[in-house]
mmCIF file of the N, C-alpha and C atoms, coordinates in Angstrom:
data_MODEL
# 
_entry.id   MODEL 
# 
loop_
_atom_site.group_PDB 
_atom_site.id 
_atom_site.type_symbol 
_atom_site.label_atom_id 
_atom_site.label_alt_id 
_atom_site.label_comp_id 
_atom_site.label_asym_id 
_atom_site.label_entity_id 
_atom_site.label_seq_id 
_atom_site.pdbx_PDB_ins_code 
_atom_site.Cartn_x 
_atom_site.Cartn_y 
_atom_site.Cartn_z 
_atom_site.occupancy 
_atom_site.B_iso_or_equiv 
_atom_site.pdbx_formal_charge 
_atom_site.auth_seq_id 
_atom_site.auth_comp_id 
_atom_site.auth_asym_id 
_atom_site.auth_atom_id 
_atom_site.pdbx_PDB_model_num 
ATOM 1   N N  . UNK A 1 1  ? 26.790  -26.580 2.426  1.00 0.00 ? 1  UNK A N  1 
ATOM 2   C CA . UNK A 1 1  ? 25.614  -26.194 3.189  1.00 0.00 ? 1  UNK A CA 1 
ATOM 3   C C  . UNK A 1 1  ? 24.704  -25.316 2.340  1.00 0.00 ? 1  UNK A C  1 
ATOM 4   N N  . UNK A 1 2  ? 24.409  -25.863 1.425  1.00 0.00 ? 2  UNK A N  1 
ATOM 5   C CA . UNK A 1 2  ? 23.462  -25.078 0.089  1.00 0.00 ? 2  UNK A CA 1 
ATOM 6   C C  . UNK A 1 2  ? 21.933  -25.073 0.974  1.00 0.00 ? 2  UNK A C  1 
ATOM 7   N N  . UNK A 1 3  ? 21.351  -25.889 1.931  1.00 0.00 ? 3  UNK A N  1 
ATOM 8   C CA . UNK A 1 3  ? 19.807  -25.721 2.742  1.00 0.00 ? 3  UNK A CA 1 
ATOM 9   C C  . UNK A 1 3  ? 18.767  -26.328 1.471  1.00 0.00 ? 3  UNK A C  1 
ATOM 10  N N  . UNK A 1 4  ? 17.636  -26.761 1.864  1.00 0.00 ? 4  UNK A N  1 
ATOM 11  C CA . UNK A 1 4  ? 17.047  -27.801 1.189  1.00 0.00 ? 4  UNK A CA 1 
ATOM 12  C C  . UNK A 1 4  ? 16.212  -26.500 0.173  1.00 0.00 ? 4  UNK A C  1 
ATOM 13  N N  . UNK A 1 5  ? 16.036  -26.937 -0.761 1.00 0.00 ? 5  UNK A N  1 
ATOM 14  C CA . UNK A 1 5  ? 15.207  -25.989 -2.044 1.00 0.00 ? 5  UNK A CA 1 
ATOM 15  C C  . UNK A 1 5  ? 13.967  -25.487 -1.895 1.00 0.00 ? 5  UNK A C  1 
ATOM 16  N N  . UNK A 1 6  ? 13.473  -25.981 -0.553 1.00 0.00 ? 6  UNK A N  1 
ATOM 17  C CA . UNK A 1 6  ? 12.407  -25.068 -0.406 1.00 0.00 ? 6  UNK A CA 1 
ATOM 18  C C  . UNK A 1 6  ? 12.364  -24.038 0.618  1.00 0.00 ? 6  UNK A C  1 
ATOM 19  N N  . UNK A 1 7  ? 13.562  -24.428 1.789  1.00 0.00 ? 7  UNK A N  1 
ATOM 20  C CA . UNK A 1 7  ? 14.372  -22.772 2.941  1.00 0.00 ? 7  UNK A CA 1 
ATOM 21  C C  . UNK A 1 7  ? 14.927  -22.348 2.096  1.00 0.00 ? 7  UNK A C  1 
ATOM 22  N N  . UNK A 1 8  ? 15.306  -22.585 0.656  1.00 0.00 ? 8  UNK A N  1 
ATOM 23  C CA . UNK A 1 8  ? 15.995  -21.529 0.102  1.00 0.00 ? 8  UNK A CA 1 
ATOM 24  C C  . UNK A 1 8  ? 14.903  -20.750 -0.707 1.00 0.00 ? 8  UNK A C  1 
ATOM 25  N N  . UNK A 1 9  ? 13.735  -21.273 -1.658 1.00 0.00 ? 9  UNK A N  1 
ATOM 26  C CA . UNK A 1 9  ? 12.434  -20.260 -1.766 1.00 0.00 ? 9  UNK A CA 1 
ATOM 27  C C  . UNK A 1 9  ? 12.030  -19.574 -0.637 1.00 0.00 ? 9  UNK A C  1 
ATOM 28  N N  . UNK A 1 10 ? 12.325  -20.029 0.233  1.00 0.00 ? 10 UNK A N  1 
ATOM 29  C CA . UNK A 1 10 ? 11.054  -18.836 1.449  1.00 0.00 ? 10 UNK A CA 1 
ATOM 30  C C  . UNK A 1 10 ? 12.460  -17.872 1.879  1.00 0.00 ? 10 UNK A C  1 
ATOM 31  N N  . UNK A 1 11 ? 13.321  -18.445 2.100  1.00 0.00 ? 11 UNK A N  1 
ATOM 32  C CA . UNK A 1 11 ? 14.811  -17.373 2.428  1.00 0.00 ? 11 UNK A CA 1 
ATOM 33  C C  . UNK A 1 11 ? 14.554  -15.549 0.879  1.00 0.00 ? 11 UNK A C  1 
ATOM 34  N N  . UNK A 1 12 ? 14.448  -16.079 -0.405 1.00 0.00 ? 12 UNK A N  1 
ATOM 35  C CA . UNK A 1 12 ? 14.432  -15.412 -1.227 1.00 0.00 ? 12 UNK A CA 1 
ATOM 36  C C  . UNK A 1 12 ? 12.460  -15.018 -1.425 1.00 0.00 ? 12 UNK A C  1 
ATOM 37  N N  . UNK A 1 13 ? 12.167  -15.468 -0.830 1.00 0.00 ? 13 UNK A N  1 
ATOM 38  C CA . UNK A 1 13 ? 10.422  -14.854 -0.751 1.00 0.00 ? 13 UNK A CA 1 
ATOM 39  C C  . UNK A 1 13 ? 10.735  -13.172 0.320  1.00 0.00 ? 13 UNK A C  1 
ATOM 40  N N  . UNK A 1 14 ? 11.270  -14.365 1.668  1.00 0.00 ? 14 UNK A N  1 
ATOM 41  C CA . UNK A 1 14 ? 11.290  -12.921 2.886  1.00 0.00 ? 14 UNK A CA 1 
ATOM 42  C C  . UNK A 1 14 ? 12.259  -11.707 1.988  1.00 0.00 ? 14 UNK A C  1 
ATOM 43  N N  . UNK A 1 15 ? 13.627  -11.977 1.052  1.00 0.00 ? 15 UNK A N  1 
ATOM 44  C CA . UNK A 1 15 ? 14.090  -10.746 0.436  1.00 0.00 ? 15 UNK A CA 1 
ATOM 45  C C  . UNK A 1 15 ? 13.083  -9.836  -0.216 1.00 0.00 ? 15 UNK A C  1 
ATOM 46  N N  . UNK A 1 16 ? 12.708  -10.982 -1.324 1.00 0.00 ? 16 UNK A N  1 
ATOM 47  C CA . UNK A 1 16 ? 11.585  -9.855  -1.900 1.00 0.00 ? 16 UNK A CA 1 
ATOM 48  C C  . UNK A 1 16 ? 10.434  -9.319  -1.185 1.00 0.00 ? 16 UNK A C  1 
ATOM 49  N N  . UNK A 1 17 ? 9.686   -9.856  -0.235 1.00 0.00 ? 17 UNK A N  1 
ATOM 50  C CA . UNK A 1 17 ? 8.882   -8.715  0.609  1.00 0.00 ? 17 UNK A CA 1 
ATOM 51  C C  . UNK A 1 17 ? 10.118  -7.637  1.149  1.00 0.00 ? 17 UNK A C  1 
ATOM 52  N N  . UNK A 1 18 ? 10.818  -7.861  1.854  1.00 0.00 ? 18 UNK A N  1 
ATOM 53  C CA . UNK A 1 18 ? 12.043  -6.641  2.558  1.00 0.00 ? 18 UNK A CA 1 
ATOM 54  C C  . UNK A 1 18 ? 11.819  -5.686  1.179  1.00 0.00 ? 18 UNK A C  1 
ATOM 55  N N  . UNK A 1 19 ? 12.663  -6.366  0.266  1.00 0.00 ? 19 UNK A N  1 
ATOM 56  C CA . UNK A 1 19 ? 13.074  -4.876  -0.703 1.00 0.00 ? 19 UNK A CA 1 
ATOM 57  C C  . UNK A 1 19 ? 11.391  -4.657  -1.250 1.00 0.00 ? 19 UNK A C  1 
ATOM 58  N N  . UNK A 1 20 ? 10.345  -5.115  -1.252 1.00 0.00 ? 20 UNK A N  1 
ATOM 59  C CA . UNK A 1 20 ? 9.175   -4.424  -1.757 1.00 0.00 ? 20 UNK A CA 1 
ATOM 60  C C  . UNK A 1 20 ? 8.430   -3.582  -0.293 1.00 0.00 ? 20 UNK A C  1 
ATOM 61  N N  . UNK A 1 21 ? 9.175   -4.169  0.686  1.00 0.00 ? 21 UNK A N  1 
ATOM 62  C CA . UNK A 1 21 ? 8.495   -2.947  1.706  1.00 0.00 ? 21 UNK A CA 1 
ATOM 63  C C  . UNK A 1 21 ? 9.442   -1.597  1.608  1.00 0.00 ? 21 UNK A C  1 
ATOM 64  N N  . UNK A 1 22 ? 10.570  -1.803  1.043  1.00 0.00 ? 22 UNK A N  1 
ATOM 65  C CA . UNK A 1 22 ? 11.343  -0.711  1.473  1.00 0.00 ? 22 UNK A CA 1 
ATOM 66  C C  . UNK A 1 22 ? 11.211  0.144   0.030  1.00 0.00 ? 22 UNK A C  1 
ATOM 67  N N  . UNK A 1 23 ? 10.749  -0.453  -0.816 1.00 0.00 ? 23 UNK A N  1 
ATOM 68  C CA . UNK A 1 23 ? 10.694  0.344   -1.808 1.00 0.00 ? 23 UNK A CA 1 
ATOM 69  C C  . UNK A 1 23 ? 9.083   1.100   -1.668 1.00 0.00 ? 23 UNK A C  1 
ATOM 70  N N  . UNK A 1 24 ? 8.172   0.547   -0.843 1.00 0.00 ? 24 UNK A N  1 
ATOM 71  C CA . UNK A 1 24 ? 6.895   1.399   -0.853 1.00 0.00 ? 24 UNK A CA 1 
ATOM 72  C C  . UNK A 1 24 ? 7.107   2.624   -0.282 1.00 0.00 ? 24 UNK A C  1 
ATOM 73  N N  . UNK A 1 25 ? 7.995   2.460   1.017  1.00 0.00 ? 25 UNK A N  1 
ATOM 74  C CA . UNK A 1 25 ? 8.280   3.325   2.212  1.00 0.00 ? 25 UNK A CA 1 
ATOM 75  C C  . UNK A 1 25 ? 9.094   4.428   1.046  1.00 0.00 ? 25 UNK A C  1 
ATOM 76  N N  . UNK A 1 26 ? 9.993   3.818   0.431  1.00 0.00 ? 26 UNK A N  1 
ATOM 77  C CA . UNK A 1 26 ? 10.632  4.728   -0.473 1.00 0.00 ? 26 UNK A CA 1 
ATOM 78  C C  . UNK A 1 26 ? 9.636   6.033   -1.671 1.00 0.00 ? 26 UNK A C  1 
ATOM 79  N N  . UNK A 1 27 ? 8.437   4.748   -1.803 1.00 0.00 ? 27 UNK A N  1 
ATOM 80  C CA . UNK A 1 27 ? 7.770   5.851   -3.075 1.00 0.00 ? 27 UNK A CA 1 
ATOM 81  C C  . UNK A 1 27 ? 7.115   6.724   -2.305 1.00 0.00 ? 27 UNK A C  1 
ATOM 82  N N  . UNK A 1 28 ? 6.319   6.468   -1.067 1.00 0.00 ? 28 UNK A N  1 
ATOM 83  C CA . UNK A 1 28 ? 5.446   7.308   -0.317 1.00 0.00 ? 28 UNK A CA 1 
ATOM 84  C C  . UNK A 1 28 ? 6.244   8.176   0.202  1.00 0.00 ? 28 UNK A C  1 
ATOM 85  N N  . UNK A 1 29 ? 7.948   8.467   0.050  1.00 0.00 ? 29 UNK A N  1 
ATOM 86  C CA . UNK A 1 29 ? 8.320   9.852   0.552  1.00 0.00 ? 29 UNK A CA 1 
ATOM 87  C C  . UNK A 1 29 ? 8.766   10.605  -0.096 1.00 0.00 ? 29 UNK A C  1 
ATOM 88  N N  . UNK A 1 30 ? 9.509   9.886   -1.650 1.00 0.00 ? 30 UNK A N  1 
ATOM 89  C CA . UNK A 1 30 ? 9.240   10.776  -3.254 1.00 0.00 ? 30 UNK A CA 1 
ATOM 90  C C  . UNK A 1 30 ? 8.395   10.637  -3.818 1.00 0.00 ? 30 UNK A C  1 
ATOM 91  N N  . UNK A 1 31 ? 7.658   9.951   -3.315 1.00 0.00 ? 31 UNK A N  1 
ATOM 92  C CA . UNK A 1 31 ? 6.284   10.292  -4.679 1.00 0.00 ? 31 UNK A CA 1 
ATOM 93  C C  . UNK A 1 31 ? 5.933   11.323  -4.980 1.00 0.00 ? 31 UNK A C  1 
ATOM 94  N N  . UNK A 1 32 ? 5.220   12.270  -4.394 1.00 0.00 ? 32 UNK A N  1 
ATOM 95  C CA . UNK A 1 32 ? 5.109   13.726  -4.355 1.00 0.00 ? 32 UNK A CA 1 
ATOM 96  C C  . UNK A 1 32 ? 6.064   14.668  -4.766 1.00 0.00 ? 32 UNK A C  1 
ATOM 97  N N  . UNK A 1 33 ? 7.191   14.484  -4.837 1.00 0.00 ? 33 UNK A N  1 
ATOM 98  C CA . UNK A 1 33 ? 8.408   15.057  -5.690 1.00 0.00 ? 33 UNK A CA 1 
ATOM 99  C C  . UNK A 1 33 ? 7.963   14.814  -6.955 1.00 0.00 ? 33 UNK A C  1 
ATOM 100 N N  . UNK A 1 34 ? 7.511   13.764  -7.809 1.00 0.00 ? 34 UNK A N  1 
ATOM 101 C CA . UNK A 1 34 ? 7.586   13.630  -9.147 1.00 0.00 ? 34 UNK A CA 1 
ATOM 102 C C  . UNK A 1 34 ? 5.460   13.186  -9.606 1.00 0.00 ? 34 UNK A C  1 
ATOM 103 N N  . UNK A 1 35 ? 5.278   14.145  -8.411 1.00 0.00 ? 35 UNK A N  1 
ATOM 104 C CA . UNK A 1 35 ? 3.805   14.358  -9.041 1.00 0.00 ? 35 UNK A CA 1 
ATOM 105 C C  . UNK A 1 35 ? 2.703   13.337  -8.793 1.00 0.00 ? 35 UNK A C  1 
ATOM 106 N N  . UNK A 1 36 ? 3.176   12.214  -7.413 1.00 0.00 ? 36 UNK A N  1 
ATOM 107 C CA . UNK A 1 36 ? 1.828   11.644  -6.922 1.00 0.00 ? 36 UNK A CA 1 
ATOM 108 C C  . UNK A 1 36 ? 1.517   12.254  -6.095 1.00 0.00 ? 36 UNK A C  1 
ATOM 109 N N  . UNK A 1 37 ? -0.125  11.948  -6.467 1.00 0.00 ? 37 UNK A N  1 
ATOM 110 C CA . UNK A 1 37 ? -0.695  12.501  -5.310 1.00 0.00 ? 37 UNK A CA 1 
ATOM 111 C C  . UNK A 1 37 ? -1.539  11.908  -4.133 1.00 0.00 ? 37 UNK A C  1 
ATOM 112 N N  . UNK A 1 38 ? -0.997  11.554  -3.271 1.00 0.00 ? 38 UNK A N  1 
ATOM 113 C CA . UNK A 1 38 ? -1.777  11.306  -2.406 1.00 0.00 ? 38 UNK A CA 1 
ATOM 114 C C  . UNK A 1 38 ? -2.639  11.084  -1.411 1.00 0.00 ? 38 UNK A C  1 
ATOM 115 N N  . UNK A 1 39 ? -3.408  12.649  -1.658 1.00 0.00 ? 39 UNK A N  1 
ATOM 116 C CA . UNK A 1 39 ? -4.438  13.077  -0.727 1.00 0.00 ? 39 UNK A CA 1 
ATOM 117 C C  . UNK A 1 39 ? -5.848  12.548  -1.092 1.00 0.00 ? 39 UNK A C  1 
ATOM 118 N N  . UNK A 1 40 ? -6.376  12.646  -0.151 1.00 0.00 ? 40 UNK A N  1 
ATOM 119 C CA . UNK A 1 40 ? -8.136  11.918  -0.513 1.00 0.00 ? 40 UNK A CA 1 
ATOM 120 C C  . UNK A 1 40 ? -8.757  13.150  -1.177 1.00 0.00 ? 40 UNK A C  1 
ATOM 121 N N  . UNK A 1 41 ? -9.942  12.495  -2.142 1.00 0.00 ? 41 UNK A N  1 
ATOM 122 C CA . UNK A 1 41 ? -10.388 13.828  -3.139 1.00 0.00 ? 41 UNK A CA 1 
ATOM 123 C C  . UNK A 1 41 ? -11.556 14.448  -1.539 1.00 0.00 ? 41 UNK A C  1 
ATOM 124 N N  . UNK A 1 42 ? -11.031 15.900  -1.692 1.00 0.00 ? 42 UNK A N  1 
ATOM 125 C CA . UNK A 1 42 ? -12.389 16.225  -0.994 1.00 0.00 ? 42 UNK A CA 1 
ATOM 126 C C  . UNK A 1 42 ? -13.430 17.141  -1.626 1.00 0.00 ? 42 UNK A C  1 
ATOM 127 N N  . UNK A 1 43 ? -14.389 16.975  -1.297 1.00 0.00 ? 43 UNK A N  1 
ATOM 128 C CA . UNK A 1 43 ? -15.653 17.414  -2.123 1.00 0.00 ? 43 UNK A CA 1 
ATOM 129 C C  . UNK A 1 43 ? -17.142 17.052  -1.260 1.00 0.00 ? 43 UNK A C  1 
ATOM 130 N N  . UNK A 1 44 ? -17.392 17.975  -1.048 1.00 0.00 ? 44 UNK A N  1 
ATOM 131 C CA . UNK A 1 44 ? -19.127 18.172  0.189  1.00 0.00 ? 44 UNK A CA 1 
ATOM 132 C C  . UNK A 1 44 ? -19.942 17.487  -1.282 1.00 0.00 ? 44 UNK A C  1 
ATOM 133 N N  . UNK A 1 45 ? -20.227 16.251  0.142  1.00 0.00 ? 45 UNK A N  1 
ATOM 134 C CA . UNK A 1 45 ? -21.506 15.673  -0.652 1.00 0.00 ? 45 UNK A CA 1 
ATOM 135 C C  . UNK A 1 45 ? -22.774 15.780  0.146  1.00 0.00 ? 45 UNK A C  1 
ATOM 136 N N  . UNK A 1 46 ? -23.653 16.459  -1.081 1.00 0.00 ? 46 UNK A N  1 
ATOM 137 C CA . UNK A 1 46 ? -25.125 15.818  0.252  1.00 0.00 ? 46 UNK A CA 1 
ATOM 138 C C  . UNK A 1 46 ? -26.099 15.145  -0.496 1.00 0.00 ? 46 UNK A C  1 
ATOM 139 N N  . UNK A 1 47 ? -26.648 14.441  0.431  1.00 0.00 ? 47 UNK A N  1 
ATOM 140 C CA . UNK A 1 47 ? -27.626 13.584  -0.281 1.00 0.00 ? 47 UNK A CA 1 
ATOM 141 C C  . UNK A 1 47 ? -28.913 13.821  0.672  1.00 0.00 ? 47 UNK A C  1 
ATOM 142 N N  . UNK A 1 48 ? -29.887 13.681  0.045  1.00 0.00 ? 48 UNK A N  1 
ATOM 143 C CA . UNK A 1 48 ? -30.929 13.932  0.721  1.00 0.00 ? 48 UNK A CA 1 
ATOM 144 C C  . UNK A 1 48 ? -31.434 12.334  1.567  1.00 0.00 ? 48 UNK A C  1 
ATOM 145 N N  . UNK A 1 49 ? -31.988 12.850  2.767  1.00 0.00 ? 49 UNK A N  1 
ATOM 146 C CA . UNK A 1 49 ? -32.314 10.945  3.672  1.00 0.00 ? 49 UNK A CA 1 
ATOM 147 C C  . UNK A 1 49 ? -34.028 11.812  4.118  1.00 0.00 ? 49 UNK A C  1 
ATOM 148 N N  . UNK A 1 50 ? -34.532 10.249  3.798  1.00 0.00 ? 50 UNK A N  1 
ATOM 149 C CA . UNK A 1 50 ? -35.941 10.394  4.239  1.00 0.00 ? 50 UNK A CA 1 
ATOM 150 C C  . UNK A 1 50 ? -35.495 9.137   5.327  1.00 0.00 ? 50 UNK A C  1 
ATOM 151 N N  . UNK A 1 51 ? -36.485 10.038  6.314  1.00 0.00 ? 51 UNK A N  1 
ATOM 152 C CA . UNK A 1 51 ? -36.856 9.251   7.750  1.00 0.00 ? 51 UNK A CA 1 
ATOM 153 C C  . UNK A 1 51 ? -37.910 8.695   8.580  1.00 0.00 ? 51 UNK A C  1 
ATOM 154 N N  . UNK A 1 52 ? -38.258 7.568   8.565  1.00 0.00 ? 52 UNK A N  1 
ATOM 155 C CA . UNK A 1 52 ? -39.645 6.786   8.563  1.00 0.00 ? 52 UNK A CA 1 
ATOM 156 C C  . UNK A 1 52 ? -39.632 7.481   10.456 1.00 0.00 ? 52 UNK A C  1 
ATOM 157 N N  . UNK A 1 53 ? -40.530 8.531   10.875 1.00 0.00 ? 53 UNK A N  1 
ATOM 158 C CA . UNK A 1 53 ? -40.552 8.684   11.774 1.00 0.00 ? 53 UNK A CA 1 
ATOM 159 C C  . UNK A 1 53 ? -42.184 8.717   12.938 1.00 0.00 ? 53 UNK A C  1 
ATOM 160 N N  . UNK A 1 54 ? -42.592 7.359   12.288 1.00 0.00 ? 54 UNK A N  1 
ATOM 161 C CA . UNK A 1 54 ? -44.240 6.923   12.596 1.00 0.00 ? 54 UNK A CA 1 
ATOM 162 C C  . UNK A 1 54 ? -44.143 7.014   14.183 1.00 0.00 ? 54 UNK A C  1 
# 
């Protein structure tokens, strides 16, 4: 019962998404242990707006 060669590509597709979701979930909770960072840059921007107010 080896399953035809192409349920066995999508059988080993769904592994590799599993272990690449579990390894994201994994970096996003050490990442920051070994120096990512992942906060948004903040920094006040202004820009000036002209307003057509005829």
């Amino acid at each position: 019962m080896s399953g035809t060669p192409m349920g066995r590509l999508i059988k080993y597709f769904l592994y590799l998404v599993v272990l690449a979701t579990i390894g994201l979930v994994i970096y996003a909770y050490v990442g920051p242990w070994f120096g990512a960072d992942f906060d948004a840059p903040t920094a006040e921007v202004r820009k000036p707006v002209v307003l057509n107010a005829d």
